[in-house]
DOGU-948554 format. One record per residue: residue number from 1; x, y, z of N, C-alpha, C in turn. Coordinates in steps of 0.02 Angstrom, whole numbers, plus 50000, padded with zeros to 5 digits. Layout:
! DOGU-948554
     k    n_c1    n_c2    n_c3   ca_c1   ca_c2   ca_c3    c_c1    c_c2    c_c3
   NUM       X       Y       Z       X       Y       Z       X       Y       Z
...
! end
This chain:
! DOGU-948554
     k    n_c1    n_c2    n_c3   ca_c1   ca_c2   ca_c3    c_c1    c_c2    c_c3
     1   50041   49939   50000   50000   50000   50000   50043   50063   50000
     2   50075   50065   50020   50154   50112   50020   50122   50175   50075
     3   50082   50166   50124   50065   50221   50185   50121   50191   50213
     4   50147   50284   50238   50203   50293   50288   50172   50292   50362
     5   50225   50228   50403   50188   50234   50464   50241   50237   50515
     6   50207   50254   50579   50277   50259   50622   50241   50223   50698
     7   50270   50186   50732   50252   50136   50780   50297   50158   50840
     8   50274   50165   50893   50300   50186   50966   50323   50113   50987
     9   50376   50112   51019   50386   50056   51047   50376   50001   50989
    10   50396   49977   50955   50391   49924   50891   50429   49870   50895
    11   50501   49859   50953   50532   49827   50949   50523   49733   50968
    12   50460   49744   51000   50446   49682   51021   50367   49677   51046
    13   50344   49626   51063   50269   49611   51098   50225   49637   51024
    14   50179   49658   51068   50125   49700   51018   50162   49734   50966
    15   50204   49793   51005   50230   49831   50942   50258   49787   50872
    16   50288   49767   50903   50317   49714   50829   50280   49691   50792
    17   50229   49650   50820   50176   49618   50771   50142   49652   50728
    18   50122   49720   50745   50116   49800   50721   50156   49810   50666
    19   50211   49808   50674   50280   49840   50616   50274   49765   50583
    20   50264   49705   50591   50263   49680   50548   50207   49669   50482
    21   50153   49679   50532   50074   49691   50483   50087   49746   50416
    22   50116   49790   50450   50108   49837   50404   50147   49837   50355
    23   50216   49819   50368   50255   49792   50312   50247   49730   50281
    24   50187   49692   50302   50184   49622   50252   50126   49671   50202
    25   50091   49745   50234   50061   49783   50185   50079   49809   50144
    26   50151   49812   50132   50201   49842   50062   50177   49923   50097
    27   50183   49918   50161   50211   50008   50190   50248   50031   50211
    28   50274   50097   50202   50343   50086   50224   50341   50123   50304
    29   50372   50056   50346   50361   50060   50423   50430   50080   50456
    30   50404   50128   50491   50452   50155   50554   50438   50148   50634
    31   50500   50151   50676   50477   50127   50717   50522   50153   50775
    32   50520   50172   50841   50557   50185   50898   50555   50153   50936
    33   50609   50140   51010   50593   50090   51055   50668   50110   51096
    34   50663   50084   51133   50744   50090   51171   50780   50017   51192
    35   50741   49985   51151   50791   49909   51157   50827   49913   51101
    36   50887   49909   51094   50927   49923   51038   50947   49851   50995
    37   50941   49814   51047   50965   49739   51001   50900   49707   50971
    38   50826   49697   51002   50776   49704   51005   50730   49736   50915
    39   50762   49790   50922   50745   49848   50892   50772   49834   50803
    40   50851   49818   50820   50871   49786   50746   50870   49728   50731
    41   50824   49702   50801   50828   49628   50745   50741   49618   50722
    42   50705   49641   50754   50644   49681   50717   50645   49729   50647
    43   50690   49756   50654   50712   49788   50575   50727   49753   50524
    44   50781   49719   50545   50787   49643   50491   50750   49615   50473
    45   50717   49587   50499   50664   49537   50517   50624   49549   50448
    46   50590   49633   50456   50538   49664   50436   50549   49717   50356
    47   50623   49738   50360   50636   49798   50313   50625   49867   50338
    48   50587   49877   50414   50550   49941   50447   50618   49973   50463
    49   50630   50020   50490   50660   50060   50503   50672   50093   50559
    50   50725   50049   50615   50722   50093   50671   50769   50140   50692
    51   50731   50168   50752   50735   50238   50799   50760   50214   50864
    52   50821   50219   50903   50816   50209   50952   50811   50282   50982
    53   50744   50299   51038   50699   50337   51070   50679   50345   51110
    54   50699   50353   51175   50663   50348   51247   50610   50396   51236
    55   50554   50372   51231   50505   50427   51221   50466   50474   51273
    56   50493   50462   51353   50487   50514   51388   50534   50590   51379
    57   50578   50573   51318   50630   50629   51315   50600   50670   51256
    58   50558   50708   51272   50509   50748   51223   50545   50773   51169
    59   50603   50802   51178   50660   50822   51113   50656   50775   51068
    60   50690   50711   51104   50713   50643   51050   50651   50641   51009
    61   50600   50615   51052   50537   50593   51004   50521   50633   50949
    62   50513   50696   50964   50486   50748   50901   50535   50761   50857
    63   50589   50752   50879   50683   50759   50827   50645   50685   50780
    64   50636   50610   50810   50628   50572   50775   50588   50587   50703
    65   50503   50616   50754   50451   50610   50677   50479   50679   50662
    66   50517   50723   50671   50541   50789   50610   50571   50763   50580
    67   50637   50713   50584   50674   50693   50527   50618   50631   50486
    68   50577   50595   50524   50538   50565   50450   50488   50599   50405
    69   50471   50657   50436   50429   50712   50396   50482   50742   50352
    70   50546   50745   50372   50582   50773   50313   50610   50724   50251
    71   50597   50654   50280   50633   50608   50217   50586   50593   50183
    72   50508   50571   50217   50459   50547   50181   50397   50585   50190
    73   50416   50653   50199   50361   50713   50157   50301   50708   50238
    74   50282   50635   50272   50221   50675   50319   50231   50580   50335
    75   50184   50569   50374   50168   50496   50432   50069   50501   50396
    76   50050   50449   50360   49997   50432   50368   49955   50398   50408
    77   50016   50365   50453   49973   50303   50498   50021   50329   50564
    78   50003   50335   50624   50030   50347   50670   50005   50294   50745
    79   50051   50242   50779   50021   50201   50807   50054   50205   50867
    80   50013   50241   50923   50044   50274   50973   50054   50206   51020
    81   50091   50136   51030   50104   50086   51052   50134   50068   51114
    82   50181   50128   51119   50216   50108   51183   50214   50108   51250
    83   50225   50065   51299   50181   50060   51356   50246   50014   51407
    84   50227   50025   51464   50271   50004   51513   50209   49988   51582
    85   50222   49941   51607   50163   49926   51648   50217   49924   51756
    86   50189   49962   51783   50229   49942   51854   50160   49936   51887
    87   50178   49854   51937   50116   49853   52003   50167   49849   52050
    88   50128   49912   52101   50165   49893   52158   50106   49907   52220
    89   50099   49889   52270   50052   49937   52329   50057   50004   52336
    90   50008   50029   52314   49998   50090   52329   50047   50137   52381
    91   50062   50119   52433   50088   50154   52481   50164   50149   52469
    92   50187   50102   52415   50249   50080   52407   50273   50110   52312
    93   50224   50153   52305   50231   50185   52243   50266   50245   52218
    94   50301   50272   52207   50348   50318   52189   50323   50387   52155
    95   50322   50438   52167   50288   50473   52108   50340   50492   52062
    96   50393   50490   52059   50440   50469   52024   50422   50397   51971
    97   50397   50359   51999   50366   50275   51978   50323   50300   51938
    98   50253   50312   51961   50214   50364   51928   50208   50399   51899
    99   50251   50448   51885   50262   50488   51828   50301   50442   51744
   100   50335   50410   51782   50371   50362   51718   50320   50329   51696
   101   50276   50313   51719   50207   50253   51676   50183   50319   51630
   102   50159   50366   51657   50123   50410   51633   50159   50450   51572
   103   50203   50474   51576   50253   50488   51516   50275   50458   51473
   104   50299   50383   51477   50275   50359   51440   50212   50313   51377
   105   50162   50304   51427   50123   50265   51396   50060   50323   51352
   106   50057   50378   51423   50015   50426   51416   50037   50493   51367
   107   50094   50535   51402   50121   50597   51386   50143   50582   51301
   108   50194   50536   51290   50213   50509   51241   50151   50509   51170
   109   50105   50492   51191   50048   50512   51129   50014   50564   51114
   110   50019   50607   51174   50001   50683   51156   50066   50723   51120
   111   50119   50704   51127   50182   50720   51107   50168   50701   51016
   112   50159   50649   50993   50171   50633   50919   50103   50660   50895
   113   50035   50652   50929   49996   50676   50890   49996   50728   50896
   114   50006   50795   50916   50014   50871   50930   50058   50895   50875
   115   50124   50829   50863   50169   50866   50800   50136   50849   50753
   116   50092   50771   50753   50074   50778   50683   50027   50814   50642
   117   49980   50852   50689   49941   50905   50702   49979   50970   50674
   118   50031   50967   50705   50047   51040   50689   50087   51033   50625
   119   50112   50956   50590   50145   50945   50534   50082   50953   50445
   120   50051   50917   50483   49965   50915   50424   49960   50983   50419
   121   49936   51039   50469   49918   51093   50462   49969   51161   50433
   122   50033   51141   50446   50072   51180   50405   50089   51149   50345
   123   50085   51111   50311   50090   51081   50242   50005   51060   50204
   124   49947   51079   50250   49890   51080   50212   49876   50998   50185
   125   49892   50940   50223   49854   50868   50180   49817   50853   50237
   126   49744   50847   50188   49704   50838   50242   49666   50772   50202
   127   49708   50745   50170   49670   50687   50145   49655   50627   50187
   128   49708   50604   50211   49702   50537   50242   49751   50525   50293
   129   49710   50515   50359   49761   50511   50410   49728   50458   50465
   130   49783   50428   50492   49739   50383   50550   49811   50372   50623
   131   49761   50395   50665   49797   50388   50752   49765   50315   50759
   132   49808   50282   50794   49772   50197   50846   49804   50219   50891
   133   49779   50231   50970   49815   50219   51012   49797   50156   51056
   134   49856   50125   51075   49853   50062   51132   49825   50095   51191
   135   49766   50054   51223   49753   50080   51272   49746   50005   51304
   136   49715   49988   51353   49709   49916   51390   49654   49916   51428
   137   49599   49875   51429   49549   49828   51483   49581   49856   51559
   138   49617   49877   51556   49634   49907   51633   49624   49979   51648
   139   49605   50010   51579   49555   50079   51603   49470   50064   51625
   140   49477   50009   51620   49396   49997   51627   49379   49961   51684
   141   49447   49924   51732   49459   49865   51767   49510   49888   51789
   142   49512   49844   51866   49570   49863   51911   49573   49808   51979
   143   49643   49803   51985   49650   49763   52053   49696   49797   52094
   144   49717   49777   52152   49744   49810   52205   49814   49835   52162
   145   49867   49886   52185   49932   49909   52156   49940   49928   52073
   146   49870   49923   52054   49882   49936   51959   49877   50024   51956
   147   49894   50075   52009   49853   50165   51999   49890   50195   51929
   148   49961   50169   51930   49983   50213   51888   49976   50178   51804
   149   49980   50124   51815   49955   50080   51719   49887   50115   51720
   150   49846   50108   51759   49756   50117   51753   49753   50185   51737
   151   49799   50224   51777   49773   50314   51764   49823   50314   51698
   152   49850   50268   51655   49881   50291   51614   49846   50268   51563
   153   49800   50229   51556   49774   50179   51529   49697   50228   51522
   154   49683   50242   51577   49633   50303   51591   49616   50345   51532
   155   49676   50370   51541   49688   50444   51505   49709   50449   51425
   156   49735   50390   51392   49739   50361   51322   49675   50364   51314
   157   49607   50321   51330   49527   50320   51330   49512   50407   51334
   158   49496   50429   51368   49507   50514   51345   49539   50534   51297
   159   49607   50540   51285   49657   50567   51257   49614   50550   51193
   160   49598   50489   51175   49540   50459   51108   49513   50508   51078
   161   49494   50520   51109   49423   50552   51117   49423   50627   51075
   162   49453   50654   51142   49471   50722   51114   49498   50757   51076
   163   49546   50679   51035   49605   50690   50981   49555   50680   50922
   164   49497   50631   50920   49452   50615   50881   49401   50692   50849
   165   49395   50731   50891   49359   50770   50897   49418   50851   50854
   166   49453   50838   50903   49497   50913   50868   49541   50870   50806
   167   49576   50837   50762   49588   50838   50711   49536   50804   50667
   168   49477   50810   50665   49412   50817   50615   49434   50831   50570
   169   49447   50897   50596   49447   50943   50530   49531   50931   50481
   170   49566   50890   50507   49630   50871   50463   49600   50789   50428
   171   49550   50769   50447   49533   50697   50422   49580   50663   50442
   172   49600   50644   50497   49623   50613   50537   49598   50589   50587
   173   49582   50502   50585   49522   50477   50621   49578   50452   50667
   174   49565   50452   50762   49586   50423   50810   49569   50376   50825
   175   49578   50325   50867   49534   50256   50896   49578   50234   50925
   176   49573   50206   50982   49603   50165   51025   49591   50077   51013
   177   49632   50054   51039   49626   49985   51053   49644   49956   51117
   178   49617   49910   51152   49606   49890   51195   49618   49821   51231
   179   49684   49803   51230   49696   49714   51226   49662   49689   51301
   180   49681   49629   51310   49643   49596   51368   49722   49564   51366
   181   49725   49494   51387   49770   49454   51396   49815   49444   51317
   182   49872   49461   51311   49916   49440   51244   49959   49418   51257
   183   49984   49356   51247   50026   49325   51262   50086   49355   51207
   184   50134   49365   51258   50186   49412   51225   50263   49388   51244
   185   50258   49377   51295   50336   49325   51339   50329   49296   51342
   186   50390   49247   51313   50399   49184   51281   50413   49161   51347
   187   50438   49181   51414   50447   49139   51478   50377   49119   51503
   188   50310   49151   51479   50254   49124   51487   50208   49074   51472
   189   50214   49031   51526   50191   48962   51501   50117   48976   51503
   190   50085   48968   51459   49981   48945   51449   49980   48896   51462
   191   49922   48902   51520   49882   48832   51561   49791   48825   51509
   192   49799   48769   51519   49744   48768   51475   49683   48777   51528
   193   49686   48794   51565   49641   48860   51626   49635   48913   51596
   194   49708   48933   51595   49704   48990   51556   49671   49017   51479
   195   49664   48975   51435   49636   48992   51381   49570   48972   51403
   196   49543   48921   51438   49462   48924   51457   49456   48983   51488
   197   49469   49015   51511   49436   49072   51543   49419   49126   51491
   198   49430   49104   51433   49415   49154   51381   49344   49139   51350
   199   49294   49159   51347   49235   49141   51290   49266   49131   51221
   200   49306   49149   51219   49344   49128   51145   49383   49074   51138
   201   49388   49049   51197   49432   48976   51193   49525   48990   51198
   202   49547   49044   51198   49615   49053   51212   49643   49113   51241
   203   49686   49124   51226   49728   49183   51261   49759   49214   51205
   204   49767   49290   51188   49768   49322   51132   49837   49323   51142
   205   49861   49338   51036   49926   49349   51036   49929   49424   50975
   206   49981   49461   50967   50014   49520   50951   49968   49514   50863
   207   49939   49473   50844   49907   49460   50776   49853   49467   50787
   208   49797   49477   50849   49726   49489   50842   49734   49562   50846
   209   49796   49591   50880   49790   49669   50887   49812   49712   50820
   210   49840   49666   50786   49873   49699   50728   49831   49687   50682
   211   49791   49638   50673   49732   49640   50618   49668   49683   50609
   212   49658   49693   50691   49593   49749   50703   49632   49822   50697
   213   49696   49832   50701   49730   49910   50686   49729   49915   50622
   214   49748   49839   50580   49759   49849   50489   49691   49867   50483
   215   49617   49848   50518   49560   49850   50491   49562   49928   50484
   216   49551   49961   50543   49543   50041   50559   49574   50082   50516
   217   49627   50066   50472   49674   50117   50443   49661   50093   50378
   218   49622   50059   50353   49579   50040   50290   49541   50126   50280
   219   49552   50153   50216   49531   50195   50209   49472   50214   50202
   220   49425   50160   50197   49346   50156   50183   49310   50143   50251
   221   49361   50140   50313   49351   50149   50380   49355   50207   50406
   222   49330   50252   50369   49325   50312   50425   49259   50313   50452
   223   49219   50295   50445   49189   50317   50522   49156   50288   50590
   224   49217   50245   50574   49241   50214   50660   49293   50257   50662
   225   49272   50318   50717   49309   50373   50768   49305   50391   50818
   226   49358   50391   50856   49332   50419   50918   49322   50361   50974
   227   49332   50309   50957   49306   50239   50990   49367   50184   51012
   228   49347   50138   51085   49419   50138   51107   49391   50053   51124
   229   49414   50000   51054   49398   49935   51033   49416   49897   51109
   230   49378   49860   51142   49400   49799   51178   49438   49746   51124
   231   49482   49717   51148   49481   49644   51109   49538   49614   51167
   232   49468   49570   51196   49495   49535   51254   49468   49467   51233
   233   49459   49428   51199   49427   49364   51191   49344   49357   51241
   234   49334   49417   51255   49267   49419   51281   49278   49405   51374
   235   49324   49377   51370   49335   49402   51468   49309   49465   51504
   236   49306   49512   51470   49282   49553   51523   49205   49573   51523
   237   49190   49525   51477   49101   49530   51500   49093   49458   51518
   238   49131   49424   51533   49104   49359   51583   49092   49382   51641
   239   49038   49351   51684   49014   49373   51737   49054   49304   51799
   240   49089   49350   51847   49120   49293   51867   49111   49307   51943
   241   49089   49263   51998   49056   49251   52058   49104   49213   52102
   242   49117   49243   52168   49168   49198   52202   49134   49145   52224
   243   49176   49088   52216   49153   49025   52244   49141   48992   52313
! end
Protein backbone atom coordinates (compact mmCIF):
# COMPACT_ATOMS: atom_id res chain seq x y z
CA UNK A 1 0.00 0.00 0.00
CA UNK A 2 3.08 2.25 0.40
CA UNK A 3 1.29 4.42 3.70
CA UNK A 4 4.05 5.87 5.76
CA UNK A 5 3.75 4.68 9.28
CA UNK A 6 5.54 5.19 12.45
CA UNK A 7 5.05 2.72 15.61
CA UNK A 8 5.99 3.72 19.31
CA UNK A 9 7.72 1.13 20.93
CA UNK A 10 7.82 -1.51 17.82
CA UNK A 11 10.64 -3.45 18.98
CA UNK A 12 8.93 -6.36 20.43
CA UNK A 13 5.39 -7.78 21.96
CA UNK A 14 2.50 -5.99 20.36
CA UNK A 15 4.60 -3.38 18.84
CA UNK A 16 6.34 -5.73 16.58
CA UNK A 17 3.53 -7.63 15.42
CA UNK A 18 2.33 -4.01 14.42
CA UNK A 19 5.60 -3.19 12.32
CA UNK A 20 5.27 -6.40 10.97
CA UNK A 21 1.47 -6.18 9.66
CA UNK A 22 2.16 -3.25 8.09
CA UNK A 23 5.09 -4.16 6.24
CA UNK A 24 3.68 -7.55 5.05
CA UNK A 25 1.22 -4.34 3.69
CA UNK A 26 4.02 -3.16 1.24
CA UNK A 27 4.23 0.16 3.79
CA UNK A 28 6.86 1.73 4.47
CA UNK A 29 7.23 1.19 8.47
CA UNK A 30 9.03 3.11 11.09
CA UNK A 31 9.54 2.55 14.35
CA UNK A 32 11.14 3.70 17.96
CA UNK A 33 11.85 1.79 21.10
CA UNK A 34 14.88 1.80 23.43
CA UNK A 35 15.83 -1.81 23.13
CA UNK A 36 18.54 -1.54 20.76
CA UNK A 37 19.29 -5.22 20.01
CA UNK A 38 15.52 -5.92 20.11
CA UNK A 39 14.89 -3.04 17.84
CA UNK A 40 17.43 -4.28 14.92
CA UNK A 41 16.57 -7.44 14.90
CA UNK A 42 12.87 -6.38 14.35
CA UNK A 43 14.23 -4.23 11.49
CA UNK A 44 15.75 -7.14 9.82
CA UNK A 45 13.28 -9.26 10.33
CA UNK A 46 10.76 -6.73 8.71
CA UNK A 47 12.72 -4.04 6.26
CA UNK A 48 10.99 -1.18 8.94
CA UNK A 49 13.21 1.20 10.07
CA UNK A 50 14.44 1.87 13.41
CA UNK A 51 14.71 4.77 15.97
CA UNK A 52 16.33 4.17 19.04
CA UNK A 53 13.98 6.73 21.41
CA UNK A 54 13.26 6.97 24.94
CA UNK A 55 10.10 8.54 24.41
CA UNK A 56 9.73 10.27 27.76
CA UNK A 57 12.59 12.59 26.30
CA UNK A 58 10.18 14.97 24.45
CA UNK A 59 13.20 16.45 22.26
CA UNK A 60 14.26 12.87 21.00
CA UNK A 61 10.75 11.85 20.09
CA UNK A 62 9.73 14.97 18.03
CA UNK A 63 13.67 15.19 16.54
CA UNK A 64 12.55 11.44 15.51
CA UNK A 65 9.02 12.19 13.54
CA UNK A 66 10.82 15.79 12.20
CA UNK A 67 13.49 13.86 10.55
CA UNK A 68 10.76 11.30 9.00
CA UNK A 69 8.57 14.23 7.93
CA UNK A 70 11.63 15.46 6.26
CA UNK A 71 12.67 12.15 4.33
CA UNK A 72 9.18 10.94 3.61
CA UNK A 73 7.22 14.26 3.14
CA UNK A 74 4.43 13.50 6.37
CA UNK A 75 3.35 9.91 8.64
CA UNK A 76 -0.06 8.64 7.37
CA UNK A 77 -0.54 6.07 9.96
CA UNK A 78 0.60 6.93 13.40
CA UNK A 79 0.41 4.02 16.13
CA UNK A 80 0.87 5.48 19.45
CA UNK A 81 2.08 1.72 21.05
CA UNK A 82 4.31 2.15 23.65
CA UNK A 83 3.61 1.20 27.12
CA UNK A 84 5.41 0.07 30.26
CA UNK A 85 3.25 -1.48 32.96
CA UNK A 86 4.57 -1.16 37.07
CA UNK A 87 2.32 -2.93 40.07
CA UNK A 88 3.31 -2.14 43.15
CA UNK A 89 1.03 -1.26 46.59
CA UNK A 90 -0.04 1.80 46.59
CA UNK A 91 1.76 3.07 49.61
CA UNK A 92 4.98 1.61 48.14
CA UNK A 93 4.61 3.69 44.87
CA UNK A 94 6.95 6.35 43.78
CA UNK A 95 5.76 9.46 42.17
CA UNK A 96 8.80 9.37 40.49
CA UNK A 97 7.32 5.50 39.57
CA UNK A 98 4.29 7.28 38.55
CA UNK A 99 5.25 9.76 36.56
CA UNK A 100 7.43 7.25 34.36
CA UNK A 101 4.15 5.05 33.52
CA UNK A 102 2.47 8.19 32.66
CA UNK A 103 5.06 9.77 30.33
CA UNK A 104 5.49 7.17 28.81
CA UNK A 105 2.45 5.30 27.93
CA UNK A 106 0.30 8.51 28.33
CA UNK A 107 2.42 11.95 27.71
CA UNK A 108 4.25 10.18 24.82
CA UNK A 109 0.96 10.25 22.59
CA UNK A 110 0.03 13.67 23.11
CA UNK A 111 3.64 14.39 22.13
CA UNK A 112 3.41 12.67 18.38
CA UNK A 113 -0.08 13.53 17.80
CA UNK A 114 0.27 17.41 18.59
CA UNK A 115 3.39 17.33 16.00
CA UNK A 116 1.48 15.57 13.67
CA UNK A 117 -1.18 18.10 14.04
CA UNK A 118 0.93 20.80 13.78
CA UNK A 119 2.90 18.90 10.68
CA UNK A 120 -0.71 18.31 8.49
CA UNK A 121 -1.64 21.85 9.24
CA UNK A 122 1.44 23.60 8.09
CA UNK A 123 1.80 21.62 4.85
CA UNK A 124 -2.20 21.60 4.25
CA UNK A 125 -2.92 17.36 3.59
CA UNK A 126 -5.93 16.76 4.84
CA UNK A 127 -6.60 13.73 2.90
CA UNK A 128 -5.97 10.74 4.83
CA UNK A 129 -4.78 10.22 8.21
CA UNK A 130 -5.22 7.66 11.00
CA UNK A 131 -4.05 7.76 15.03
CA UNK A 132 -4.55 3.95 16.93
CA UNK A 133 -3.70 4.37 20.25
CA UNK A 134 -2.93 1.24 22.64
CA UNK A 135 -4.94 1.60 25.45
CA UNK A 136 -5.82 -1.68 27.80
CA UNK A 137 -9.03 -3.44 29.66
CA UNK A 138 -7.32 -1.86 32.67
CA UNK A 139 -8.90 1.59 32.06
CA UNK A 140 -12.08 -0.06 32.54
CA UNK A 141 -10.82 -2.70 35.35
CA UNK A 142 -8.61 -2.74 38.22
CA UNK A 143 -7.00 -4.74 41.06
CA UNK A 144 -5.12 -3.81 44.10
CA UNK A 145 -1.37 -1.81 43.12
CA UNK A 146 -2.36 -1.27 39.18
CA UNK A 147 -2.94 3.29 39.98
CA UNK A 148 -0.35 4.27 37.76
CA UNK A 149 -0.90 1.59 34.39
CA UNK A 150 -4.87 2.35 35.06
CA UNK A 151 -4.53 6.28 35.27
CA UNK A 152 -2.37 5.81 32.28
CA UNK A 153 -4.52 3.58 30.57
CA UNK A 154 -7.34 6.05 31.81
CA UNK A 155 -6.24 8.88 30.11
CA UNK A 156 -5.21 7.22 26.45
CA UNK A 157 -9.46 6.40 26.60
CA UNK A 158 -9.85 10.27 26.90
CA UNK A 159 -6.87 11.35 25.14
CA UNK A 160 -9.21 9.18 22.15
CA UNK A 161 -11.54 11.04 22.34
CA UNK A 162 -10.58 14.44 22.28
CA UNK A 163 -7.90 13.81 19.62
CA UNK A 164 -10.97 12.29 17.62
CA UNK A 165 -12.81 15.40 17.95
CA UNK A 166 -10.06 18.27 17.35
CA UNK A 167 -8.25 16.76 14.22
CA UNK A 168 -11.76 16.33 12.31
CA UNK A 169 -11.06 18.87 10.60
CA UNK A 170 -7.41 17.42 9.26
CA UNK A 171 -9.33 13.93 8.45
CA UNK A 172 -7.54 12.25 10.73
CA UNK A 173 -9.57 9.55 12.41
CA UNK A 174 -8.27 8.45 16.19
CA UNK A 175 -9.31 5.12 17.91
CA UNK A 176 -7.93 3.30 20.50
CA UNK A 177 -7.48 -0.30 21.05
CA UNK A 178 -7.88 -2.20 23.91
CA UNK A 179 -6.08 -5.72 24.51
CA UNK A 180 -7.14 -8.08 27.36
CA UNK A 181 -4.59 -10.92 27.92
CA UNK A 182 -1.69 -11.21 24.88
CA UNK A 183 0.52 -13.50 25.24
CA UNK A 184 3.73 -11.75 24.51
CA UNK A 185 6.73 -13.50 26.79
CA UNK A 186 7.98 -16.32 25.63
CA UNK A 187 8.95 -17.22 29.55
CA UNK A 188 5.08 -17.51 29.74
CA UNK A 189 3.82 -20.77 30.02
CA UNK A 190 -0.38 -21.11 28.99
CA UNK A 191 -2.35 -23.35 31.21
CA UNK A 192 -5.12 -24.64 29.50
CA UNK A 193 -7.19 -22.80 32.52
CA UNK A 194 -5.93 -20.21 31.11
CA UNK A 195 -7.28 -20.16 27.61
CA UNK A 196 -10.76 -21.52 29.14
CA UNK A 197 -11.27 -18.55 30.85
CA UNK A 198 -11.71 -16.91 27.63
CA UNK A 199 -15.29 -17.19 25.80
CA UNK A 200 -13.12 -17.44 22.91
CA UNK A 201 -11.35 -20.49 23.86
CA UNK A 202 -7.70 -18.94 24.23
CA UNK A 203 -5.45 -16.33 25.22
CA UNK A 204 -4.64 -13.57 22.65
CA UNK A 205 -1.49 -13.02 20.72
CA UNK A 206 0.27 -9.59 19.02
CA UNK A 207 -1.87 -10.80 15.51
CA UNK A 208 -5.48 -10.22 16.85
CA UNK A 209 -4.19 -6.63 17.74
CA UNK A 210 -2.55 -6.01 14.57
CA UNK A 211 -5.37 -7.19 12.35
CA UNK A 212 -8.15 -5.02 14.07
CA UNK A 213 -5.40 -1.80 13.71
CA UNK A 214 -4.82 -3.01 9.78
CA UNK A 215 -8.80 -2.99 9.82
CA UNK A 216 -9.14 0.82 11.18
CA UNK A 217 -6.52 2.34 8.86
CA UNK A 218 -8.43 0.79 5.80
CA UNK A 219 -9.39 3.90 4.18
CA UNK A 220 -13.07 3.13 3.66
CA UNK A 221 -12.98 2.98 7.60
CA UNK A 222 -13.50 6.24 8.51
CA UNK A 223 -16.23 6.35 10.44
CA UNK A 224 -15.18 4.28 13.20
CA UNK A 225 -13.82 7.46 15.36
CA UNK A 226 -13.37 8.38 18.37
CA UNK A 227 -13.88 4.77 19.80
CA UNK A 228 -11.61 2.75 22.14
CA UNK A 229 -12.04 -1.31 20.66
CA UNK A 230 -12.00 -4.03 23.56
CA UNK A 231 -10.37 -7.11 22.18
CA UNK A 232 -10.09 -9.30 25.07
CA UNK A 233 -11.46 -12.72 23.82
CA UNK A 234 -14.66 -11.62 25.62
CA UNK A 235 -13.30 -11.95 29.35
CA UNK A 236 -14.36 -8.95 30.46
CA UNK A 237 -17.98 -9.39 30.01
CA UNK A 238 -17.92 -12.81 31.66
CA UNK A 239 -19.72 -12.54 34.73
CA UNK A 240 -17.60 -14.13 37.35
CA UNK A 241 -18.88 -14.97 41.17
CA UNK A 242 -16.64 -16.04 44.05
CA UNK A 243 -16.93 -19.50 44.88
Amino acid sequence: MNRRVFVTGGAHGIGKGLVEAFAREGDRVEFCDTDVRRGAATAAETGARFHEVDVTDAPSLEGCMQEIFARLGDVDILVNNVGISLFKPLTELSIEEFDRVIDTNLRSAFITARLLARHRRRNGNTRYGRIVNLCSTRYLQSEAGCEAYAASKGGIYALTHALAVSLAPLHITVNALAPGWIHVREEEVLRPEDHAFHPSGRVGDPGDIARMCLFLCEAANNFINGQTLVIDGGATIRMIYPE
